[in-house]
KEKE-3310 file (N, C-alpha, C; in steps of 0.2 Angstrom, whole numbers, plus 5000, padded with zeros to 4 digits):
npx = (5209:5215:5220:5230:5249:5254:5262:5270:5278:5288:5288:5297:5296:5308:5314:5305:5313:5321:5309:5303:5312:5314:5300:5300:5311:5303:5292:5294:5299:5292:5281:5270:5264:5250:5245:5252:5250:5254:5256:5258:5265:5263:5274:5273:5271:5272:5258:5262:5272:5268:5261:5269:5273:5261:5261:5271:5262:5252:5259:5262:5250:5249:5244:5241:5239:5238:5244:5238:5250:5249:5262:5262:5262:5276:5285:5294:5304:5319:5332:5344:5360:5357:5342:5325:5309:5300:5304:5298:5285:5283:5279:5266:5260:5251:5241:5232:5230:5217:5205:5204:5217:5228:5240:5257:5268:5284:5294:5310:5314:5329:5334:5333:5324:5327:5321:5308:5294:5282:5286:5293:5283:5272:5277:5279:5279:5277:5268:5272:5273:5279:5292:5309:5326:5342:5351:5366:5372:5369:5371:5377:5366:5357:5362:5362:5348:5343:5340:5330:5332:5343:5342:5341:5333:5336:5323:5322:5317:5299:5291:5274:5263:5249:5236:5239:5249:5238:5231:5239:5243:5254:5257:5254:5261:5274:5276:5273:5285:5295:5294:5296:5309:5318:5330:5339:5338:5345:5347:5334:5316:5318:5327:5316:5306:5313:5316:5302:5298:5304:5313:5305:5301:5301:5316:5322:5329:5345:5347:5336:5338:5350:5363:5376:5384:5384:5391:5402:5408:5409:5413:5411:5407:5397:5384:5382:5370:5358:5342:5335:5342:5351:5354:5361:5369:5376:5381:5375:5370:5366:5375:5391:5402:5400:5405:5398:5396:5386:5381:5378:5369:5358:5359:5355:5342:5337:5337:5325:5316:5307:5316:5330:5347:5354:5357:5371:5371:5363:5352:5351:5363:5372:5369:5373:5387:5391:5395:5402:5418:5425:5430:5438:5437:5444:5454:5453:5447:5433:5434:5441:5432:5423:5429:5433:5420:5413:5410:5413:5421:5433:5447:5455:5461:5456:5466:5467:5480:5496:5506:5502:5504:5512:5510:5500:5483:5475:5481:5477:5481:5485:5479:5479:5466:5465:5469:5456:5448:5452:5443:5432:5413:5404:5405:5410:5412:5410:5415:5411:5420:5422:5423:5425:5414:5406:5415:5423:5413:5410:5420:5422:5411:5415:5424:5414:5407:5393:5384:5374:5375:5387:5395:5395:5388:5396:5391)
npy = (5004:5021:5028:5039:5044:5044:5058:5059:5073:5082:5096:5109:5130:5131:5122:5124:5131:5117:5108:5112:5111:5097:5094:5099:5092:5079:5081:5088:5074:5064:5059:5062:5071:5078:5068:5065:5068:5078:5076:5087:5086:5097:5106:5118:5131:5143:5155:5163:5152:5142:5145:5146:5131:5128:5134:5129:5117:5118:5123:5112:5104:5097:5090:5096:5095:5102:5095:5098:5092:5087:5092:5091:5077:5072:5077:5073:5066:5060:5070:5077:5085:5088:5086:5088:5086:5086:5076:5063:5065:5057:5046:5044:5048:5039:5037:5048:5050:5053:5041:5036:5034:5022:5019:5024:5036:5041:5052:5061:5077:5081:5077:5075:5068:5058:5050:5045:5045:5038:5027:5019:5021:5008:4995:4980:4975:4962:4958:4966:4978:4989:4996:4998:5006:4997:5004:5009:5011:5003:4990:4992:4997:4986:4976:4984:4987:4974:4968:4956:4947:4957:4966:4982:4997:5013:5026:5035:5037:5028:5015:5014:5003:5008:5004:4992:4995:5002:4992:4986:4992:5000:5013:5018:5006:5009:5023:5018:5010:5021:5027:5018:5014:5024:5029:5022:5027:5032:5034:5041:5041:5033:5022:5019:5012:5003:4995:4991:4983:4974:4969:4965:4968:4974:4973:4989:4993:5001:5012:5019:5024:5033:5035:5045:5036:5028:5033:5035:5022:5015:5013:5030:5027:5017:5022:5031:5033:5036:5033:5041:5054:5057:5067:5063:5066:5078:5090:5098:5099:5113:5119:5128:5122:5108:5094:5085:5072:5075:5088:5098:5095:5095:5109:5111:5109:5117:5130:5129:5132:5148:5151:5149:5150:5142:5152:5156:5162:5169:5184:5198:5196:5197:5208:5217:5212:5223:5234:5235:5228:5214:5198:5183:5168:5157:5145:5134:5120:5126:5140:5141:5139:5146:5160:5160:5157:5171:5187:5196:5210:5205:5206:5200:5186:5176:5163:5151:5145:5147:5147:5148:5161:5167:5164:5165:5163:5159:5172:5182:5186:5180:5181:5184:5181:5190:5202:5208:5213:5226:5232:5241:5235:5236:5240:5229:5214:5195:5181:5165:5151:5134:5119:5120:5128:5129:5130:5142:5152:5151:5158:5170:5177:5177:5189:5200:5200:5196:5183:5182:5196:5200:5191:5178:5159:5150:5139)
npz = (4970:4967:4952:4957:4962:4975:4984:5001:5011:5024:5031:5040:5041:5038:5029:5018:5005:5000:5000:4989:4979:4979:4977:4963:4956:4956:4948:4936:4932:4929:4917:4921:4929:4931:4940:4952:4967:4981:4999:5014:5027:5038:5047:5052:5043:5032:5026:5013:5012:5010:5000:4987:4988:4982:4971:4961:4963:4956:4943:4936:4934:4946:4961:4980:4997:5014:5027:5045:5058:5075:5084:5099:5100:5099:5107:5118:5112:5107:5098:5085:5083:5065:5064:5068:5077:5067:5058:5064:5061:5048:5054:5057:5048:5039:5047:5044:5030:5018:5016:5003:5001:4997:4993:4995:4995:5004:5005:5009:5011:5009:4996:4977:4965:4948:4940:4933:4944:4944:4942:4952:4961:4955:4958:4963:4979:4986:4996:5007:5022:5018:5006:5004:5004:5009:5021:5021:5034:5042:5049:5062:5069:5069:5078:5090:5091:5090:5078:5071:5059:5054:5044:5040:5035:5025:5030:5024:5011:5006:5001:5003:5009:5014:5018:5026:5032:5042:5046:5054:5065:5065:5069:5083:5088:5084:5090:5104:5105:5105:5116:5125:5123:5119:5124:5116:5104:5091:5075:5076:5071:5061:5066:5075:5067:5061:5073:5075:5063:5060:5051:5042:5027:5013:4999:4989:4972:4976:4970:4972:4982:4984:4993:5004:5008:4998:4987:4992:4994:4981:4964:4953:4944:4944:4948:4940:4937:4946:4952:4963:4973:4985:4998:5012:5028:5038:5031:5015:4998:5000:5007:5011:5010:5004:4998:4989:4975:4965:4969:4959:4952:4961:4963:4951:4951:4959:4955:4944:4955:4964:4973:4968:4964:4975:4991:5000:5009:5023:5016:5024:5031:5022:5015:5027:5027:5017:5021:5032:5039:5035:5043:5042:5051:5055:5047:5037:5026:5024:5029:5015:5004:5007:5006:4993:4988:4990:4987:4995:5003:5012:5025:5035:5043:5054:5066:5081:5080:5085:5077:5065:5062:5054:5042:5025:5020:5007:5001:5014:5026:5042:5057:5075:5088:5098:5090:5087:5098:5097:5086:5083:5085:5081:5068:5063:5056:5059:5053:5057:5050:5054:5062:5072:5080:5091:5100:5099:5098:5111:5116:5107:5114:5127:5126:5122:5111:5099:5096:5079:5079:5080:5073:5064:5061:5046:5037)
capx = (5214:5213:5228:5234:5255:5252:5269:5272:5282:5285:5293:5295:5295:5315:5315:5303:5316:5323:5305:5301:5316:5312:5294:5300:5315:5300:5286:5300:5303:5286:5275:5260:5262:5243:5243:5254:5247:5258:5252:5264:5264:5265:5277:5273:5273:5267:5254:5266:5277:5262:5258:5275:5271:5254:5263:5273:5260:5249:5263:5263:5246:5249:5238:5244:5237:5243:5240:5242:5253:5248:5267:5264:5264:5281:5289:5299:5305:5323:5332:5349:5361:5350:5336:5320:5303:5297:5306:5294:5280:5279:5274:5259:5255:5247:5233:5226:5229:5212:5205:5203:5224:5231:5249:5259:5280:5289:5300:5313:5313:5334:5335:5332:5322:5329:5317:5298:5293:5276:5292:5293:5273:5272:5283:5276:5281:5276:5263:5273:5268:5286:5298:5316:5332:5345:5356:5374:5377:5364:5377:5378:5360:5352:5366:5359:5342:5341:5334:5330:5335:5348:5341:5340:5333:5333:5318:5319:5311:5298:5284:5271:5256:5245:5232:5241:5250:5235:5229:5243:5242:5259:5258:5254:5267:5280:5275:5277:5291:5301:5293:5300:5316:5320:5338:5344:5336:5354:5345:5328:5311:5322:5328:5311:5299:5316:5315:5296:5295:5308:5316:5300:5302:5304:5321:5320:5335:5347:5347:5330:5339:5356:5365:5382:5389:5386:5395:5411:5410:5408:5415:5409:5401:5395:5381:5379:5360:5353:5335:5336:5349:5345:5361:5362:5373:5374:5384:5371:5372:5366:5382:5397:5408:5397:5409:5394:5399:5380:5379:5377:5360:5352:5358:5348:5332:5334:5335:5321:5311:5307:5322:5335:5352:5354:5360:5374:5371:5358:5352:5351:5371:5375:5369:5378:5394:5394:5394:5407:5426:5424:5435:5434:5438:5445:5459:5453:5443:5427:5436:5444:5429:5419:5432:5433:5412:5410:5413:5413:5428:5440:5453:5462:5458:5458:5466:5466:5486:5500:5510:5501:5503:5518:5509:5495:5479:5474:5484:5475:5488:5482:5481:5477:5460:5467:5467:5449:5449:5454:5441:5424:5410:5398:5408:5414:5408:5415:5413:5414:5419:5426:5418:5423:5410:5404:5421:5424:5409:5411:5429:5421:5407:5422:5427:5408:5404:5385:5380:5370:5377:5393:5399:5389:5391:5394:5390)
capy = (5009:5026:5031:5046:5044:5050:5056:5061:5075:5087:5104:5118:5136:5133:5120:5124:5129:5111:5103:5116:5109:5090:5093:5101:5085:5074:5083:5087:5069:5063:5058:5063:5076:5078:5063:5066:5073:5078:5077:5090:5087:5105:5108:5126:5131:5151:5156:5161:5148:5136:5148:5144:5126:5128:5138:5123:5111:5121:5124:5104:5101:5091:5093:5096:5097:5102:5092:5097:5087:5088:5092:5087:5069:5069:5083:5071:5060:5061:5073:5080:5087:5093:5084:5089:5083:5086:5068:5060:5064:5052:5040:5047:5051:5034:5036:5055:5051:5051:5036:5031:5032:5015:5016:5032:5036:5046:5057:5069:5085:5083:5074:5076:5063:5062:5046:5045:5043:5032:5018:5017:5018:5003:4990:4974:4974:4956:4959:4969:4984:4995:4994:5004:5004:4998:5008:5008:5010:4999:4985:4992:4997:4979:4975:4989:4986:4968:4967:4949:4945:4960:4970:4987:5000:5021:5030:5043:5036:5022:5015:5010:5000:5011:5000:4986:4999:5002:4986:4983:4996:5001:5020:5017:5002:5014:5027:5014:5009:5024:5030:5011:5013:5033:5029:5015:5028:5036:5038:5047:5039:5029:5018:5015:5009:4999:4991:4986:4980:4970:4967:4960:4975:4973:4979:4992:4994:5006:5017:5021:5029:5033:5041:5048:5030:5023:5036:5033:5017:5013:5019:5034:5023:5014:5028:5038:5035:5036:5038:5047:5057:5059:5069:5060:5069:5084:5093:5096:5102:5120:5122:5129:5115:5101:5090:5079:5074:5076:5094:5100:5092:5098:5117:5113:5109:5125:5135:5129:5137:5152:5150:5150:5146:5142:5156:5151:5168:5174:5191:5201:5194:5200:5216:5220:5214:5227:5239:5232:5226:5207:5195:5175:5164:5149:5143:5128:5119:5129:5145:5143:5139:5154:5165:5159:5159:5176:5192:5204:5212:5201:5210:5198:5180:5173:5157:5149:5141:5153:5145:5150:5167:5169:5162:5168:5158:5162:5179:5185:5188:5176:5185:5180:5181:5197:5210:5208:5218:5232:5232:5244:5230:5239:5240:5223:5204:5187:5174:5157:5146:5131:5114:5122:5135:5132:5133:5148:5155:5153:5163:5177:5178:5182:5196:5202:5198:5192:5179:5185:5203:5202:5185:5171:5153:5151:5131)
capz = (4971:4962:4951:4958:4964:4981:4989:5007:5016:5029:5032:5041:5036:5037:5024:5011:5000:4999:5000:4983:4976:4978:4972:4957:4953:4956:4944:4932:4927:4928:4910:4922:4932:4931:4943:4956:4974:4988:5007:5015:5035:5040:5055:5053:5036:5033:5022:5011:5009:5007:4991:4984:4985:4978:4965:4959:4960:4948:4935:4934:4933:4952:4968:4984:5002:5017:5033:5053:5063:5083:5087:5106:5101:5098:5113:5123:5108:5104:5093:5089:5074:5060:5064:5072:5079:5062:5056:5068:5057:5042:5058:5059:5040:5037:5048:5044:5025:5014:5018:4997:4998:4997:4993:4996:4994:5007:5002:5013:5007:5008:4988:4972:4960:4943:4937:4934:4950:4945:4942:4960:4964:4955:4960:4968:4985:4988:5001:5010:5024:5016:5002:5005:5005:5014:5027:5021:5041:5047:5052:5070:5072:5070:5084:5095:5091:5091:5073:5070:5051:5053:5038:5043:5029:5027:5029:5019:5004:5006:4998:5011:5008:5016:5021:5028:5039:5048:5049:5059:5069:5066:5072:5090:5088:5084:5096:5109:5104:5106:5121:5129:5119:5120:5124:5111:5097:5086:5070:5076:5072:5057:5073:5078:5063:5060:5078:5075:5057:5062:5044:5038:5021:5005:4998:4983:4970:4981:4965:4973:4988:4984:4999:5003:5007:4993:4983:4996:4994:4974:4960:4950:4934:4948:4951:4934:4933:4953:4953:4969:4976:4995:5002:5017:5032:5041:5026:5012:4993:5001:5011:5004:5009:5004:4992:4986:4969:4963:4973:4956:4951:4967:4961:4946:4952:4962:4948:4944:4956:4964:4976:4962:4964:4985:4993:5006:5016:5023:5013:5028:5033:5015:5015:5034:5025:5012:5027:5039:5040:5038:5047:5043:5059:5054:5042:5036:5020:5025:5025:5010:5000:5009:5002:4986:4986:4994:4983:4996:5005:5017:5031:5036:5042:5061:5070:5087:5079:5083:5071:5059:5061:5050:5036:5021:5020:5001:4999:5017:5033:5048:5065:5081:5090:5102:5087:5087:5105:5094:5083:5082:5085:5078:5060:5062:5055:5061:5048:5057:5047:5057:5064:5080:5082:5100:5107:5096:5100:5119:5118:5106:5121:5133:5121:5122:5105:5100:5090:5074:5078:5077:5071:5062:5059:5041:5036)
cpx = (5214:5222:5231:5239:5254:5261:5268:5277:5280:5293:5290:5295:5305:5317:5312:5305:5318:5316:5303:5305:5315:5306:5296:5304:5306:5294:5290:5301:5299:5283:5270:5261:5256:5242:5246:5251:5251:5252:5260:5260:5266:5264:5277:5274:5266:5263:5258:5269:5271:5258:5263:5275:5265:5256:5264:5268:5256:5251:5263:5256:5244:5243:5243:5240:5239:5239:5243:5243:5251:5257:5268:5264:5272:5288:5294:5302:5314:5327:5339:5351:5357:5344:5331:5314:5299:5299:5302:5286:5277:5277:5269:5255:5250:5240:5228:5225:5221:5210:5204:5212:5226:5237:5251:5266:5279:5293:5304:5313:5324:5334:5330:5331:5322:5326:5309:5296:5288:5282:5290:5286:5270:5272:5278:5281:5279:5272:5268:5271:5272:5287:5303:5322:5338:5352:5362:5376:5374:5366:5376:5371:5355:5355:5363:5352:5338:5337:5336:5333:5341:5348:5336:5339:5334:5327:5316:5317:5309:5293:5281:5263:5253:5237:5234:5245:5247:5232:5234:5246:5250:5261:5259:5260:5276:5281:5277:5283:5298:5301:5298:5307:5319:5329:5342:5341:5343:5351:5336:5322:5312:5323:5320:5306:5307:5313:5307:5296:5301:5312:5313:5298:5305:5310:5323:5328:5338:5347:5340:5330:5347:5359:5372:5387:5390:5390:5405:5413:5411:5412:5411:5406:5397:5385:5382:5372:5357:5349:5334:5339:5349:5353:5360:5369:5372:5374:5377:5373:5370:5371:5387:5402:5406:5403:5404:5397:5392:5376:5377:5369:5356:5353:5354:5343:5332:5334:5330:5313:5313:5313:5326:5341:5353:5359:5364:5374:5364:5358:5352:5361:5374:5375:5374:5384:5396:5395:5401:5415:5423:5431:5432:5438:5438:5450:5460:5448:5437:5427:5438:5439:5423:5421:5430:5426:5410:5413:5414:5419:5430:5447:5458:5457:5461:5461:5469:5475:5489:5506:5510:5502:5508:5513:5504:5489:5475:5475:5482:5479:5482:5483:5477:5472:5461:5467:5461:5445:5449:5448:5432:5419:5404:5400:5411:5410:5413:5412:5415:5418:5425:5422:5420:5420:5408:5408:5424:5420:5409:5420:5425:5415:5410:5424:5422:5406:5396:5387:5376:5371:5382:5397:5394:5392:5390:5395:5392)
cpy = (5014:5028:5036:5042:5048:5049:5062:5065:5078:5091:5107:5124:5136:5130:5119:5124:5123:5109:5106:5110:5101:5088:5092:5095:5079:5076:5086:5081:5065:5062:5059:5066:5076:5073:5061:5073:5073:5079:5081:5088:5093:5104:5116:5132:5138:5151:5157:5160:5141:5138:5146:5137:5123:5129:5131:5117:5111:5121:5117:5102:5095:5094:5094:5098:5097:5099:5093:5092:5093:5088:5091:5080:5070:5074:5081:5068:5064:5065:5075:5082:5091:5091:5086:5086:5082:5079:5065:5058:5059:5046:5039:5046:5044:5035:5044:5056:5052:5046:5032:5032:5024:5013:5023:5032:5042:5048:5061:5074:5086:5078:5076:5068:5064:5056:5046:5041:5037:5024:5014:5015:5010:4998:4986:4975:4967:4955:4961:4976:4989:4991:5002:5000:5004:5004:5008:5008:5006:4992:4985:4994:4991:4976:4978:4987:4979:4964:4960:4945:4951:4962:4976:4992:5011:5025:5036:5043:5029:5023:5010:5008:5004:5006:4994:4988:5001:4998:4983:4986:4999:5008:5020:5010:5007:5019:5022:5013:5015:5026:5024:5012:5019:5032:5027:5023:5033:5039:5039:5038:5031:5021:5012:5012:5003:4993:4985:4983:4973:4965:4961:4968:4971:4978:4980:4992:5000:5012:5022:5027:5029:5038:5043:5043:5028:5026:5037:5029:5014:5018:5022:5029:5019:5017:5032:5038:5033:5038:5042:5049:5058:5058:5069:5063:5074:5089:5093:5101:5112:5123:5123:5124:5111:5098:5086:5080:5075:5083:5098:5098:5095:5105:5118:5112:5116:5130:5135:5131:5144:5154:5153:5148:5148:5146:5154:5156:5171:5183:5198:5203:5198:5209:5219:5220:5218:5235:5240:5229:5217:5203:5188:5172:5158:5148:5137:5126:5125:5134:5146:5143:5144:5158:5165:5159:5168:5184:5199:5204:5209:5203:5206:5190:5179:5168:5154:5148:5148:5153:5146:5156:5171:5168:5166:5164:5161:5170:5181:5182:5183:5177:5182:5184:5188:5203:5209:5214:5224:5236:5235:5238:5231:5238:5234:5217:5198:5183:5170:5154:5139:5123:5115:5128:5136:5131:5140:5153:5160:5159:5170:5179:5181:5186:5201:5205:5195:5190:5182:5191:5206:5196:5180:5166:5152:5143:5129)
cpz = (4965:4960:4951:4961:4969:4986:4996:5007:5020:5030:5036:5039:5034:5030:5018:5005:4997:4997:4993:4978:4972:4976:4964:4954:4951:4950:4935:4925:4927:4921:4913:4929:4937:4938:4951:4961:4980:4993:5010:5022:5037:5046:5055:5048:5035:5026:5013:5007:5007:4999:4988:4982:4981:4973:4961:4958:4955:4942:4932:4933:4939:4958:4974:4992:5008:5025:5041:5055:5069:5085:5094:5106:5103:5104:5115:5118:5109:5098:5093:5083:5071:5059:5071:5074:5071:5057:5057:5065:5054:5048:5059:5053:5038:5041:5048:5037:5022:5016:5010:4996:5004:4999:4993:4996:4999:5006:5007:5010:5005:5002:4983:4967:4953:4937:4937:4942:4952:4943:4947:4962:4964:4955:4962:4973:4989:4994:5009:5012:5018:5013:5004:5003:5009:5015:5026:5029:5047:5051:5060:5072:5074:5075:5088:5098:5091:5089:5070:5064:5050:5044:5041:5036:5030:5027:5027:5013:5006:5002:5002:5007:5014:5022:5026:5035:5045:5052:5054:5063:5072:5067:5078:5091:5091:5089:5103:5110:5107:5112:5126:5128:5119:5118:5119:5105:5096:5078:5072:5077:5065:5060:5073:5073:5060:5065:5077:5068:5057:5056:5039:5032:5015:5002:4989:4980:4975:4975:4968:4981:4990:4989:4999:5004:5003:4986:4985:4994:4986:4970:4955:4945:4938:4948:4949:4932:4942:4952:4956:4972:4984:4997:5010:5022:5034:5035:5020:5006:4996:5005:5007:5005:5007:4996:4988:4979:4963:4966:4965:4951:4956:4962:4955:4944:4954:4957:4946:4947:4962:4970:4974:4964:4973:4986:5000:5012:5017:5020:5018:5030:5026:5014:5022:5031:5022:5017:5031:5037:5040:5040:5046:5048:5055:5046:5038:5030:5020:5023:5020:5004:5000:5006:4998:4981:4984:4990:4986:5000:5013:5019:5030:5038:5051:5063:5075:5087:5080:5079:5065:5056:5055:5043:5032:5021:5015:4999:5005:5023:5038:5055:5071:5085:5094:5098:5088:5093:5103:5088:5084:5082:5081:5070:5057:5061:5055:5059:5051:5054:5050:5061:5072:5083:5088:5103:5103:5095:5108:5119:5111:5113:5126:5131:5121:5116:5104:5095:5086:5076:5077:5074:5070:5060:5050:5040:5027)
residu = (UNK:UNK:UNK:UNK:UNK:UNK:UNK:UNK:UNK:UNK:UNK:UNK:UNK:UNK:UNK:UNK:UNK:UNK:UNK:UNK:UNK:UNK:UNK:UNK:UNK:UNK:UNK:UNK:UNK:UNK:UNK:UNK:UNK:UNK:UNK:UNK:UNK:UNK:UNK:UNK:UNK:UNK:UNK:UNK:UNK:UNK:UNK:UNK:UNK:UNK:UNK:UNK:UNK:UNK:UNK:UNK:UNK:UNK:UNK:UNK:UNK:UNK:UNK:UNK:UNK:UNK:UNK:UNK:UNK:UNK:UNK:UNK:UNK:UNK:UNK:UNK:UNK:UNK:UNK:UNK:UNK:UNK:UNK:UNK:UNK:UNK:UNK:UNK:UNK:UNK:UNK:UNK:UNK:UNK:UNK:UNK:UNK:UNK:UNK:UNK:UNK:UNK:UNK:UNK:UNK:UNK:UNK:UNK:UNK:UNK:UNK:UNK:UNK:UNK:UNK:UNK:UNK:UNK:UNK:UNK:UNK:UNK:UNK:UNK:UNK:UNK:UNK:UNK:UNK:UNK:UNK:UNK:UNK:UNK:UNK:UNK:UNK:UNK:UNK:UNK:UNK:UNK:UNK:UNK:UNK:UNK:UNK:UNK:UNK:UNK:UNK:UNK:UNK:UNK:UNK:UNK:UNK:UNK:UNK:UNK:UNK:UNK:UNK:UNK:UNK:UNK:UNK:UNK:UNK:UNK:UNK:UNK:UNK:UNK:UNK:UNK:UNK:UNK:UNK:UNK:UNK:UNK:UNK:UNK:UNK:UNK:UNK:UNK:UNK:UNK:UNK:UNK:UNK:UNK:UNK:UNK:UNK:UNK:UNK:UNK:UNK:UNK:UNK:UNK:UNK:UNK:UNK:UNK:UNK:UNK:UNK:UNK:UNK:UNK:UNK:UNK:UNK:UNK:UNK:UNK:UNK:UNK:UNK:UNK:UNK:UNK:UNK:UNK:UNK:UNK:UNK:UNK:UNK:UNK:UNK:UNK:UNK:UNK:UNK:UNK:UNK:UNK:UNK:UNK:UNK:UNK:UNK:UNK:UNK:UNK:UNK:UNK:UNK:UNK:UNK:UNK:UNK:UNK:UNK:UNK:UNK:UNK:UNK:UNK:UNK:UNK:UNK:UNK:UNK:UNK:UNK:UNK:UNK:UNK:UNK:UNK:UNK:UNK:UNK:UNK:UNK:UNK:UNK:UNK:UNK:UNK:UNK:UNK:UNK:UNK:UNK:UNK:UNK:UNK:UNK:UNK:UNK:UNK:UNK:UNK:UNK:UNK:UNK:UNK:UNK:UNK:UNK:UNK:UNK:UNK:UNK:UNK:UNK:UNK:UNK:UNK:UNK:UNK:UNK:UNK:UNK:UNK:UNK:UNK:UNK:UNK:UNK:UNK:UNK:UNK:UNK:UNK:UNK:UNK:UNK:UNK:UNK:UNK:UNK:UNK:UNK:UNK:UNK:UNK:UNK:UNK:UNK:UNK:UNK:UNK:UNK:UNK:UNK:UNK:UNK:UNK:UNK:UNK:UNK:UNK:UNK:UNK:UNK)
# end
């Protein structure tokens, strides 16, 4: 076994930012840098943005290589929320690896590692394919799934015996499986290397894969030294609502690289506001911390309640969806910000509003 720390991802050109991020955490807190080799699964990933991540693994003294996924495997599979076919990946990544890698960590590109990562590399796994941790919501999947020991773990950080994966031909396994099972899958390709490993894994300290249950669930002292932070949910430290109480660690990797501190509006949408009449749509958490983010200039504020109409919703008047009728399209911007955007969507539509031209979801 050679000793390079070989860690696995995959992105697209949308999440590079994030994957930059979680390089950076993981080469950061490293004593060997030098020694660490990413395998990026490229779901589409531009000249670029693949310079960006060369950059970073230069500055560290890391390596880095970029590996095509055949994205027709995975077409018909399951998908929903913020997740895409590109999840489906790391089930593949063991058989197109190097053939001199052994052992390898998988990593999501949504956390930040803030422990030497060769910790992990290490570990005895007891002659196990995996080691991970468990699912804080994995209770009702082993039910569904009809996983035999009822140890159900999360797939966004593992560490895979490499070899022993392919002996046991657990890619085409997995592929099987979901193609048989399509319907039963809720957490994606997660579901499906659960179903087949069938809670024969080694289970890692959860420190090793700290998520957003386990900060609900525990108290604060509980969870002041997680090795790995993996913001688990749709909500994520790059949104302006995201409460995580660790959102401020992610924002200081990103500073770290060329990114810089995560910007919650596109630069284009930025620039239009300085332009136009803005108007936020929604009078609720989202909005108010939009506001409170956003430096540029605020009308009045929209919502669907006519109750509310009387009231202020941080110093700004609350009016109802019908002034909008009133209002030059061309000069005008409609800030979402509301968890009901595709019914607030469809009723700006009937107003003959565009999406990304005259009203954006703001997250």
């Amino acid at each position: 076994m050679n000793d390079c720390i070989n860690i696995i991802l995959a992105s697209d050109d949308g999440y590079i930012p994030h994957a930059a991020v979680m390089m950076t955490s993981v080469l950061e807190n490293t004593r060997t840098p030098d020694k660490i080799h990413f395998f990026l699964l490229d779901a589409g990933v531009s000249v670029t943005n693949r310079k960006i991540l060369d950059d970073i693994s230069t500055k560290y003294n890391a390596a880095i290589d970029f590996l095509t996924i055949n994205k027709s495997l995975f077409t018909d599979f399951y998908v929903s929320h913020h997740i895409n076919h590109t999840s489906y990946f790391r089930i593949v990544a063991p058989t197109i690896l190097p053939k001199t890698v052994e052992r390898a960590i998988y990593l999501d590109c949504d956390l930040i590692v803030t422990k030497d990562i060769n910790d992990m590399s290490v570990i005895d796994i007891k002659g196990a394919t995996l080691a991970a941790v468990s699912d804080p919501y994995g209770s009702e999947r082993v039910t569904e799934l009809d996983i035999k020991n009822k140890r159900y773990f999360n797939a966004g950080v593992l560490l895979i015996d490499i070899t022993k994966w392919n002996e046991n031909n657990l890619t085409e396994k997995i592929i099987d499986y979901i193609k048989e099972n399509n319907n039963l899958l809720k957490f994606w390709d997660q579901d499906a290397i659960n179903g087949v490993v069938q809670g024969e894994w080694f289970e890692l300290d959860y420190r090793w894969n700290a998520q957003k249950r386990h900060f609900d669930d525990m108290n604060e002292s509980n969870l002041l030294n997680p090795f790995i932070i993996h913001y688990t949910s749709d909500t994520k430290p790059w949104h302006i609502h995201s409460k995580h109480p660790l959102k401020s660690k992610y924002i200081e990797y990103s500073n770290k690289t060329v990114f810089g501190r995560p910007d919650f509006l596109a630069p284009s949408l930025k620039k239009r506001m300085l332009k136009t009449k803005n108007v936020v749509f929604g009078a609720g958490e989202l909005a108010k911390s939009f506001i409170e983010y956003t430096d540029a200039d605020i009308a009045y504020v929209i919502d669907n309640n006519p109750q509310r109409y009387t009231e202020k919703f941080n110093n700004y008047c609350i009016k109802s969806p019908t002034v909008l009728q009133n209002e030059l399209k061309s000069k005008l911007t409609i800030l979402v910000c509301s968890m009901y955007f595709k019914e607030i969507s469809e009723q700006l539509n009937a107003m003959s509003f565009v999406e990304n031209e005259h009203y954006y979801q703001v997250r």
